[in-house]
N, C-alpha and C positions, 0 to 999 in steps of 0.2 A: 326477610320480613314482608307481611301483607296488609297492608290495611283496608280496612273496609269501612262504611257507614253506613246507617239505617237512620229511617225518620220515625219521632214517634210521633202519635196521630190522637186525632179530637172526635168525638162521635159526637155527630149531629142528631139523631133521629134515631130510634129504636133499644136502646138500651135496655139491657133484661129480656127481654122477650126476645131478642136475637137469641140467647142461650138455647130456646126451647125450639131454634128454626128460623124464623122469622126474619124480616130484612130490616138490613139498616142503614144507614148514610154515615158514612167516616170518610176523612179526609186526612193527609199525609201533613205533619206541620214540617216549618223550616228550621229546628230546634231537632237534635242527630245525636245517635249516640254513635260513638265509632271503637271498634275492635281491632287491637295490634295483634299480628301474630309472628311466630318464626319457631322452628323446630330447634331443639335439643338434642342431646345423644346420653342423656342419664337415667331415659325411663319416668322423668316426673311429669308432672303437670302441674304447673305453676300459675294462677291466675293473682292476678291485681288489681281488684277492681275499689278506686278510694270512693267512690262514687254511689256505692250501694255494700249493703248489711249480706245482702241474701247471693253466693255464686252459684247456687243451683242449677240456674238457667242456664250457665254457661258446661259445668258441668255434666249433665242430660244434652246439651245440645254438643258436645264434643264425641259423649257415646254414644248416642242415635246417630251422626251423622257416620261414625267408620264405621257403625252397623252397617249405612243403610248403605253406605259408597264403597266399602272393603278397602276401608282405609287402615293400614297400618303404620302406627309413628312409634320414635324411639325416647319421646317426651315434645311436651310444648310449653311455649310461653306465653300465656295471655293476658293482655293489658288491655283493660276498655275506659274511656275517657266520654263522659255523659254532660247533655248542655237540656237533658231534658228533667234534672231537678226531681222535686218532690210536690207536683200539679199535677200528677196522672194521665200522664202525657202518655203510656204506653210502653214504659222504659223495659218492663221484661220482654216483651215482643220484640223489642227494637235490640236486646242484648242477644234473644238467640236466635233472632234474622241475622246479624252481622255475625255471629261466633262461624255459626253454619256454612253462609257464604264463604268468611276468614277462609275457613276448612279446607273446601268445595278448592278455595282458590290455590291456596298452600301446595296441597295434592293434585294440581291441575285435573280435577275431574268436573267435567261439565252436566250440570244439573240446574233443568229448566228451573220455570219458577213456581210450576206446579209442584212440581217434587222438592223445590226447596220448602214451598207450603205444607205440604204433609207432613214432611218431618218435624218444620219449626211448630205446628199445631199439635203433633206428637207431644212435640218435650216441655209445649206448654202446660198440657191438658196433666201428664205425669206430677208436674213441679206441683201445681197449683188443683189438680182433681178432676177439674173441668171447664169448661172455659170453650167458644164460639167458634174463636181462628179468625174474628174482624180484627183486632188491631193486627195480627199476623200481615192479615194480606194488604191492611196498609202500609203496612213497614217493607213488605216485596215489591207493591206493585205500585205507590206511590200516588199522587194525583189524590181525586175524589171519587170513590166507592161505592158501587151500590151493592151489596153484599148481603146472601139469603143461603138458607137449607144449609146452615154449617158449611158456608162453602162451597158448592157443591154450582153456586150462582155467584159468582164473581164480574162484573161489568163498570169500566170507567164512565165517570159524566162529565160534560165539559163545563163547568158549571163557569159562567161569566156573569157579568155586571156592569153596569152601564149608567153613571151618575148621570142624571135630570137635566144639569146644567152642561155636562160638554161631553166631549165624545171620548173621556177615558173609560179605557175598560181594566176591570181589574178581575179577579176570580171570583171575590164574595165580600159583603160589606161586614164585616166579622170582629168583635168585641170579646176578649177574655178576659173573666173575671175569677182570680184564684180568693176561695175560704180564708185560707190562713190552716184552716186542719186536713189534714191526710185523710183519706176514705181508705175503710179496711175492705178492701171489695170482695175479697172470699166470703166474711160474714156477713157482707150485704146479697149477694148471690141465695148464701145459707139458708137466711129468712125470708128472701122470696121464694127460694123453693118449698121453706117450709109453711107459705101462706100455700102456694099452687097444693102442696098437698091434703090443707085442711079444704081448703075455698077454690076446688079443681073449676068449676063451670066459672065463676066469677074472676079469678086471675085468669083465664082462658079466655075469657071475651073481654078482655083490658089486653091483653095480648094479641089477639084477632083484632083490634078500634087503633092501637100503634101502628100494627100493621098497615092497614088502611092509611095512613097517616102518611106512611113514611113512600108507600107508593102515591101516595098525589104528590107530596115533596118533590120526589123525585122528577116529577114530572114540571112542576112549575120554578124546577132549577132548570130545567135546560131549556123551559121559557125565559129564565131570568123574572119572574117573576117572587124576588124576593119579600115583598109586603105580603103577599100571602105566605110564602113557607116562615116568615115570623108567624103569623098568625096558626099557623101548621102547630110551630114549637110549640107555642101556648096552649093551644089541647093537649102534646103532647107531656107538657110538665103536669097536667091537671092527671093524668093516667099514672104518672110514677108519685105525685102525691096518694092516691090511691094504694100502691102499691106500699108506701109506707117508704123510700128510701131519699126521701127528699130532707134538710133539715131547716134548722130557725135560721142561721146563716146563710143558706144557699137561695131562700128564703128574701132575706133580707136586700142582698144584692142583687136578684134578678129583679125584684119589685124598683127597687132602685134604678137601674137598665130602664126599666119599661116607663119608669115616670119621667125619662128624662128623654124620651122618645124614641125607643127602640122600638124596631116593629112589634119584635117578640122577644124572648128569651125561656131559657132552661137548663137546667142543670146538663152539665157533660160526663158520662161515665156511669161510673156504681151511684154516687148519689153518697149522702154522708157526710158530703164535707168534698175537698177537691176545689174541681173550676164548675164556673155559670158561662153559657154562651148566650150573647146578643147579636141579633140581625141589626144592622144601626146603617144609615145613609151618611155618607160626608158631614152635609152641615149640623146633623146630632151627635158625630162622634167624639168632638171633645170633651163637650156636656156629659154624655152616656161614661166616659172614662174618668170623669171630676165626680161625678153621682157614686159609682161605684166606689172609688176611694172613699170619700167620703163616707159611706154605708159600712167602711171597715176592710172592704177586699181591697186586693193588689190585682190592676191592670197586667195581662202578661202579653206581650208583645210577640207573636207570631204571625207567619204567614200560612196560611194554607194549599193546598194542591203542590205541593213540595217532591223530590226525586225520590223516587223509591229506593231500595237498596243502591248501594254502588262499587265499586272497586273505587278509593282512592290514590291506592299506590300500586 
């Protein structure tokens, strides 16, 4: 048997408009899903997954892969065990980054993480229609992401942090706030593509101003300048309000975040429902986590800049 794990991951900055190209900023959290394997001799393939409704991923990510390696097996057994819940944390990405790897390892065939990425963004795109390859290449490459052109621009940040008052450093001053409701992200996708195709020049220059957004971000993360890339989020939530994929909930507790003194905050992902992220300094973080609850969310406790894939056994 092999086992593996994967991280799933938070997008900070560009959401939706990565679909169309565009760059974005994701980070790998400390919440994994992990993938048991070991071969058989009866020809099946047996998956167990109590953790999720849908095996498809695993599925497509079992045939793409002996496509893509010439892999021949005589059955498998696979078991995956998830700590990343129902937050939108990334769990399909993270199930067929780790099945793929599983595989990869099973077969002792060595395949970079480039080509683990193609494939895993293959069997995304099949399951699901279509879909960017960002949470893919958080869940490979781990850490914090700048990620643009489908891929095609993949580059790590070192993003650090440095409280006012002493000389600890940490990665990012980072506050999760979960809805309470699931976001259907295929049919949030749906209806932004179906606004780009009535409203092509106006969702195009809300996608071209994220953009812009997300490379100053970028840039005043690896200043450490975090009170401005709050203030970044906040234009950026103002664009996906625009966009229409924001709700009365998500809503709620980012407003809630920000009055209790986050820099910035905005929604994480499709939008719909899901988690809010806040930029928050030490001495507002308890406040910003008491406000949230209180406004109805559930604080969710992660770390970010987290291991990308891995072999565990």
């Amino acid at each position: 048997m092999v086992t593996v794990s994967a991280p799933g991951k938070l997008i900070f900055m560009g959401e939706h408009a990565v679909v169309y190209g565009q760059p974005c900023l994701v980070t790998a959290i400390n919440r994994r899903l992990t993938a048991f394997m070991e071969q058989r001799d009866d020809g099946k393939v047996d998956i167990e997954a109590p953790d999720a409704s849908d095996t498809r991923f695993v599925e497509k990510a079992i045939t793409a892969g002996c496509a893509a390696w010439g892999i021949v097996h005589n059955g498998l057994s696979i078991r995956t065990k998830s700590e990343l819940g129902m937050y939108g944390f990334g769990s399909s990405a993270a199930v067929t980054v780790a099945t793929l790897q599983a595989l990869a390892l099973l077969f002792q065939k060595s395949v970079q993480k480039k080509e683990l990425f193609r494939v895993a963004k293959q069997v995304v795109i099949e399951v699901q229609g279509m879909g960017s390859g960002f949470d893919v290449a958080a869940s490979i490459w781990g850490g914090t992401l700048y990620f643009a052109d489908l891929g095609k621009t993949i580059g790590e940040i070192h993003a650090r942090y440095r409280e006012s008052n002493d000389q600890t450093i940490s990665t990012m001053p980072l506050v999760v706030g979960y809805t309470g409701t699931k976001a259907d992200t295929m049919s949030l996708v749906a209806d932004v593509a179906k606004k780009k195709a009535q409203y092509p020049e106006k969702v195009d220059r809300i996608f071209q101003a994220i953009a812009k957004l997300v490379k100053e971000a970028k840039a005043r993360i690896l200043e450490a300048d975090w009170e401005r890339v709050g203030k970044l989020m906040d234009f950026n939530q103002e664009y996906l309000r625009d966009l229409g994929v924001s709700s009365e909930k998500l809503e709620v507790l980012i407003s809630a975040a920000k009055k209790a003194g986050a820099w910035g905050a905005k929604l994480s992902g499709a939008g719909g429902g899901d988690c809010m992220i806040g930029i928050v300094t030490r001495d507002k973080r308890d406040a910003t986590r008491k406000a949230i609850e209180q406004a109805g969310g559930h604080v969710v406790d992660v770390l970010p800049n987290a291991e990308g894939v891995r072999v565990e056994i």
